[in-house]
N, C-alpha and C positions, 0 to 999 in steps of 0.2 A: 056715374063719373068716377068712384072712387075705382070701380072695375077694370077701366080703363087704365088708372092708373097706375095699377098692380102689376099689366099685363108686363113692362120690363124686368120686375122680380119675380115673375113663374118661373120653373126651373122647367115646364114641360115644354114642348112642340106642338104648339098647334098650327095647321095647314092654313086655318080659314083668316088670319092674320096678315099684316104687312109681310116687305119683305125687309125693312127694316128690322124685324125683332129677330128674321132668322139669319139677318147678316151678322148681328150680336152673338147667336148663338153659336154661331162658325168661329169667329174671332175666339170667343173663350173657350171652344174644341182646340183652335192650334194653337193656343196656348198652354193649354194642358199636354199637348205632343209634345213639343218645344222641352217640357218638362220632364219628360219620358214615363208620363203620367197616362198613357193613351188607354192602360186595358182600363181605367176607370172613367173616361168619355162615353157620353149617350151615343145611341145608332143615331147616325143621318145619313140619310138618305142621297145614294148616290158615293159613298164610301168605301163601295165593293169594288175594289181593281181586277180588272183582266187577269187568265191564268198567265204566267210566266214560263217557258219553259225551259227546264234544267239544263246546264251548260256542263258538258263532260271533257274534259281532256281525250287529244285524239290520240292516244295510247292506254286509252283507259279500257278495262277487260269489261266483259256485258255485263248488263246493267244489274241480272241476279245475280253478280259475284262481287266480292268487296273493294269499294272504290277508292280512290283517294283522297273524296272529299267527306269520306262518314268521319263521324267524330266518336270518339272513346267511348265515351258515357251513354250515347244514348242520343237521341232529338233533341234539340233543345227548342220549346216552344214556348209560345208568351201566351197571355192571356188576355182576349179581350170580350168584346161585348156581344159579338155573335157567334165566338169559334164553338169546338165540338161540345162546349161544355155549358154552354148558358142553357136557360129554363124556357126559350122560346118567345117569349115577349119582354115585351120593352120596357113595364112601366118600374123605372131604375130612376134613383134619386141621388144626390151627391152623400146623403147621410146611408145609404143604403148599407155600403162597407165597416158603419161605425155601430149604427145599433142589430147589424144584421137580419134585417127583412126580406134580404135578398140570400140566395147560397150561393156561395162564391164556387162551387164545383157541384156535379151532378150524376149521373153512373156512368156517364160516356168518356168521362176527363181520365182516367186511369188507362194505359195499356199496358201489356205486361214485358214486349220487346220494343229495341228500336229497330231502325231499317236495318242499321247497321249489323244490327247483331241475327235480324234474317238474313243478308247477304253469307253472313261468317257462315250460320248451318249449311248454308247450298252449298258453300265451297268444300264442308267436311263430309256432306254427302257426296258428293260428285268425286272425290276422294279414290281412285282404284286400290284399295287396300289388298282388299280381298285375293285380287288377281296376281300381284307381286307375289305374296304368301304363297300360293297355288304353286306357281315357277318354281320359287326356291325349295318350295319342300319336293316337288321331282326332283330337281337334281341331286339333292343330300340325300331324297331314298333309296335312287338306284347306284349313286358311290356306298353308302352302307348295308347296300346289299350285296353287291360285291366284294366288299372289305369283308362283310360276317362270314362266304362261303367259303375265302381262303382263308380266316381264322378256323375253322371250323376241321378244314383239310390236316392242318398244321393240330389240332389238336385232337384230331383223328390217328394221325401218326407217332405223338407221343405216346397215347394209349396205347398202343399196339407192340409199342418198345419195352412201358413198363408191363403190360400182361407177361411179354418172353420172358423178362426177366422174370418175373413171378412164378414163373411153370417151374423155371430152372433153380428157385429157390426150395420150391415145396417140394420137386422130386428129390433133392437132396435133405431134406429133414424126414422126408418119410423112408429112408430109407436107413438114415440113424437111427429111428424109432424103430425100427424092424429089428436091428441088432438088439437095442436094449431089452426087447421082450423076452429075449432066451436069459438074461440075467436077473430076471424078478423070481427073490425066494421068500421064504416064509418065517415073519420073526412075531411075536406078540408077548408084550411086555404086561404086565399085573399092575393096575392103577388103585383098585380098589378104596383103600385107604384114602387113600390122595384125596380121591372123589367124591367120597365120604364127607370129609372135612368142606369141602367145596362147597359143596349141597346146604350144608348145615350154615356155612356163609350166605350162600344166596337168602336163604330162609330172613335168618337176622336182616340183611338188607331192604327188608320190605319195609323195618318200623321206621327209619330215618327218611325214607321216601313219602313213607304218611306221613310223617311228622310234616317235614318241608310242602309237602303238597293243601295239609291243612291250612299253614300258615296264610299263604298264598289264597287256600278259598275265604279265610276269614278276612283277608286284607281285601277281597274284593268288594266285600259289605261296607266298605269306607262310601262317603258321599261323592260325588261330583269332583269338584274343585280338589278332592285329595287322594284320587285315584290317579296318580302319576307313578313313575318307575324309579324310584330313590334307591337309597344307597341299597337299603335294606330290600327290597324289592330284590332290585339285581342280585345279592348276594342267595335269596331264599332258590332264586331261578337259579342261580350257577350252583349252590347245593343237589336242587335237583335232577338238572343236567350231570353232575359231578355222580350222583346215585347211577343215572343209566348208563353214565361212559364204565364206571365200576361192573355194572351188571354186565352190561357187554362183554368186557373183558371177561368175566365169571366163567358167562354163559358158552363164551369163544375158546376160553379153557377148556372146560370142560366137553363140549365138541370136538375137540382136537383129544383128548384124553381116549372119546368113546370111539372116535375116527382109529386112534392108537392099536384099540383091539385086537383090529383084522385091517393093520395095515398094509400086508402082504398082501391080502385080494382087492385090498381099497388104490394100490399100486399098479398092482396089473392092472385092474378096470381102467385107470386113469390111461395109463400106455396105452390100452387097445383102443380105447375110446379115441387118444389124439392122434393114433394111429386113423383112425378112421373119418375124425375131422381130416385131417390131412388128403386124404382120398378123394372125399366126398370136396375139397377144393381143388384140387389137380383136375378130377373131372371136369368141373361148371370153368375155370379158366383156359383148358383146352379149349372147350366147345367155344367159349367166347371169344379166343384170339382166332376161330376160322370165321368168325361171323363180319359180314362187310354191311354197308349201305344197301348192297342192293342182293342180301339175301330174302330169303323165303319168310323163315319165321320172325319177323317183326311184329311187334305189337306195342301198344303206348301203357306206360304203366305208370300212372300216378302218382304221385309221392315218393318213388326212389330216388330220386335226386336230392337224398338227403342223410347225416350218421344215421345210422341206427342205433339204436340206444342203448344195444349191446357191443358195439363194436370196441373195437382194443387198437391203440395207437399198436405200429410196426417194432417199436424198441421192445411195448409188452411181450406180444408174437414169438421177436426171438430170447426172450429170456423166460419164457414158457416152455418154448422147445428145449433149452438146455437143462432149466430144471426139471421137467418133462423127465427125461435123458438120467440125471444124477438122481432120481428119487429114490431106485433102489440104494444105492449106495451110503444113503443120509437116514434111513427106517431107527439103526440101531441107535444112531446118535441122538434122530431127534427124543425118543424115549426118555432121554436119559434127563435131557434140556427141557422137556417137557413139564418134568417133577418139579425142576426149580424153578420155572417159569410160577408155578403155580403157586408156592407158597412167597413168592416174592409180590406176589398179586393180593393175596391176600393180607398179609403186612401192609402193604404200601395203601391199598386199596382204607384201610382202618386209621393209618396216621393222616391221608388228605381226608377224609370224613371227619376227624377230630377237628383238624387247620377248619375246614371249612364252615363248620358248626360255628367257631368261635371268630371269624369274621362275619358270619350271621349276628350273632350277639351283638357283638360292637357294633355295628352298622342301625341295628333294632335300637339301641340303647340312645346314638346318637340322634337317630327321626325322634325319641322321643323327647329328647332335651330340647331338640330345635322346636317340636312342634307343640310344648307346654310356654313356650319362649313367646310364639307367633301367635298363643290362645292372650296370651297377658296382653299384647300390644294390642289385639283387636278389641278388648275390653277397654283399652284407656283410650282407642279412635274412637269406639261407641258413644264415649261419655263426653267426647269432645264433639262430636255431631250432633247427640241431644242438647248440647249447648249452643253451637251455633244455631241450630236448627231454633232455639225460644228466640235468641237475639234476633234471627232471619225476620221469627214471627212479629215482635214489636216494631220492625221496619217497617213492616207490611200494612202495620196499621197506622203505622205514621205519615205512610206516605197516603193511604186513604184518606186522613184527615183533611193532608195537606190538600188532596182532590178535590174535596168536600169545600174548603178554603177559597179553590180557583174556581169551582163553577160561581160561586157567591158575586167573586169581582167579574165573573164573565155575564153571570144578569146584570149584574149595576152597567155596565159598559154598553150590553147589548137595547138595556132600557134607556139610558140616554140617547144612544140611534134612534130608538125607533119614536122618541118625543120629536128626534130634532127633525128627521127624515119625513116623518106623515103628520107633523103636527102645527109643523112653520108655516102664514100661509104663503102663496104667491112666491114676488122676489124675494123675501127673506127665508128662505131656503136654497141657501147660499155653501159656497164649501169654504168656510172660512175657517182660520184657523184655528176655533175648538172644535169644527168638525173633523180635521187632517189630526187632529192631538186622539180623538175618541178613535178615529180608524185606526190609527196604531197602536193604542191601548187594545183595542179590539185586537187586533194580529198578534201582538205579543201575546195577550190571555191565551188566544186558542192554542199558542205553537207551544206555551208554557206548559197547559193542560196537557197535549200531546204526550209532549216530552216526559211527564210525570206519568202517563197514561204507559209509556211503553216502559219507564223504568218500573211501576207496577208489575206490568206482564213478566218481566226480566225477573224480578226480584221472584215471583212464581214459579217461575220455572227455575229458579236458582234452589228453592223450596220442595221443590218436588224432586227434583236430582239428591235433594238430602235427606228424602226421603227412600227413597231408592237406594242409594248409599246406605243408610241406617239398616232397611232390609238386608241389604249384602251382608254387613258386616255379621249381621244375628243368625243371618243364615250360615255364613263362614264358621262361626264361632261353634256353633252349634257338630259344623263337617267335625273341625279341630277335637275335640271334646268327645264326638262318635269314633275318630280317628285313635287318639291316647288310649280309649277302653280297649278297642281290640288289638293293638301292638302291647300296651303297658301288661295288661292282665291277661286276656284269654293268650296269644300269642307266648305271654313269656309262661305261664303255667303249662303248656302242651310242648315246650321245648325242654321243660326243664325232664323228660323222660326221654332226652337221647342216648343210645346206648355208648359205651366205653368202646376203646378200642381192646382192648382184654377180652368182653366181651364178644366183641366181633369175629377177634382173631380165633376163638377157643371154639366156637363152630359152635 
């Protein structure tokens, strides 16, 4: 009897029943539609409507291209009791969605496109890109191939104009050159002395070159962080520099002194030689102003379409050829210019070695003041990071404590749950409001802990950056201190034997 009269509050469908309980059960289906509650209604049977078919506007393109009824985003599909995504059977209950016995989706419920957005690929495939591209690039290749062969005519004829000109340049300098040869006589001037003195200079210039070059290898033994290019730095390099431009000059002297000897044959050689360069181009520009397109001897030669590395702009060329021309006539003079050249080289050469010696000093003197300046302050950041660094520490443990503190009130909290939760019997397990008071107690505790939890980890790593720091700075101090030794002491002891210009000068 009581069976019976349960059978109006089953929530199942059973067949073998009135049709009274299933008329119930319809009525409270459409009323859950009504509600637009329907993806949570039981199957019944007889629910399944007929396919429908798609209504297309009669201007609309086929059906794989995109229509004008797809939508933006995507399908938009509901969810109900039989679509692609339930589990297969039926046995569903109205609590199903609250304590989840049921899964509301399954592998089939995801896909990755809509129609719509298959329609779009078909249209960007079906796309004739390719074949446009095709088109236009014939026709832009056969205008710029036509364009290239009459640029090419046009700059075939320019050639041809500057080579004549060319031919009728050189035949006229070779044949000045021809005159000048019958006027080269023979002069040789006595440098001896001169030379002497010279010699004895270069010699002395070798200790100020060690000197500056030591500096610089001793500067290189600095640490890390203090191998940069400071004043003093620059100053030791343009020293150096300052040593070879000197030498140079010495050495350019005194080549021109020993050039001086036999400069009567060192003159004619030069004449007959550009004599002969000149020939040897008159030929090769002949032969190349008869040579066309469609001679014989062609051949591809790689890389001349480019300076050579010897080449001489045309201004040089001709003020080659004139001086070329007037060498004879400048032999006696230059001699003479020669002499004072050379003690003015070495004078001048002694008083920029003294300047630049003593812009080295000043420069050395001032890294060191700066960088006794920059050791003190790293000392009082050091003392000030072992300080922070204890205070960081007593945070650290404060806030453990306080950790220590919160799990305490997270048992008391969590222990009155679990009295009231599995302890109450029956009805009186109830969510009344010391139950809603302990859940919130509950949530603040944990979010509390959290929050103490990550300001912990924070303060750690706040911890460890000062520690790192503390390493920097001992490491720093340590560069600063290697850095003072070799500028303060070795550095200034090895300079202090640079020679005088007195010295310099006296050979």
């Amino acid at each position: 009897m009581n069976f019976v009269n349960n059978m109006s509050t089953c929530p199942y469908i059973c067949p073998s029943y009135g049709n009274n309980l299933n008329a119930e059960v319809d009525r409270k289906i459409d009323k859950l539609k009504e509600t637009g509650k329907s993806a949570c209604t039981p199957y019944v049977p007889g629910c399944v409507q007929p396919p429908q078919p798609k209504v297309y506007p009669p201007d609309a393109p086929p059906r794989y291209l995109p229509q004008p009824t797809d939508t933006i985003s995507g399908d938009f599909l509901g969810m109900g009791t039989i679509d692609p995504w339930a589990a297969g059977h039926l046995d569903w209950t109205p609590q199903a969605g609250i304590t989840g016995v049921r899964p509301v989706v399954d592998k089939y419920s995801i896909t990755r496109y809509s129609t719509g957005q298959w329609r779009k690929n078909n249209e960007y495939i079906l796309t004739p890109r390719a074949v446009n591209k095709a088109k236009i690039f014939e026709t832009e290749s056969k205008r710029d191939i036509a364009n290239a062969f009459t640029n090419m005519d046009d700059k075939l004829d320019e050639s041809n104009k500057q080579l004549d000109k060319r031919v009728e340049d050189l035949n006229y300098w070779k044949k000045q050159v021809e005159k000048s040869l019958k006027a080269i006589t023979d002069e040789i001037n006595a440098l001896d002395q001169d030379r002497a003195r010279l010699k004895g200079a270069c010699r002395i210039l070798m200790l100020p070159e060690a000197i500056s070059r030591e500096c610089l290898e001793l500067r290189t033994q600095r640490y890390e962080p203090d191998l940069v290019r400071d004043d003093a730095e620059q100053e030791l390099i343009r020293e150096v520099a300052i040593v070879g431009e000197i030498r140079r000059v010495f050495m350019n002297t005194l080549s021109k002194v020993e050039e001086q000897m036999a400069m009567n044959r060192a003159a004619k050689a030069a004449i007959e030689g550009d004599w002969s360069d000149k020939l040897t181009s008159l030929r090769l520009d002949r032969q190349n102003l008869k040579l066309t397109p469609d001679s014989n001897l062609l051949f591809f030669h790689p890389g001349v379409a480019r300076w050579p590395e010897n080449a001489t702009s045309l201004e040089y060329w001709k003020h080659y050829c004139v001086e070329s021309i007037r060498n004879c006539e400048e032999v006696r003079k230059k001699s003479e210019d020669l002499r004072n050249d050379l003690m003015t080289a070495i004078i001048k050469g002694s008083q920029d070695m003294k300047l630049q010696a003593d812009r080295t000093n000043v420069a050395l003197a001032d890294t060191i003041t700066a960088t006794e300046e920059m050791c003190e302050k790293l000392e009082e950041n050091l003392k000030e990071n072992l300080q922070t660094t204890a205070d960081l520490e007593k945070l650290i443990d404060y806030l453990k404590d306080s950790l220590r503190k919160i799990d305490e009130r997270n048992k008391l909290v969590m222990t009155r749950l679990q009295a009231r939760n599995y302890s109450r019997p029956n009805v009186e397990n109830c969510r009344d409001e010391a139950q809603y008071a302990l859940m919130a107690e509950a949530k603040f505790v944990k979010e509390t802990s959290q929050a103490f939890y990550d300001k912990l980890r924070e303060a750690e790593a706040v911890r460890s950056d000062l520690m790192k720091y503390r390493g920097d700075l001992e490491k720093d101090i340590a560069c600063k201190r290697k850095s003072l030794n070799i500028d303060k002491d070795r550095c200034s002891r090895v300079r202090a034997h640079m020679p005088t210009p007195e010295e310099f000068a006296s050979g």
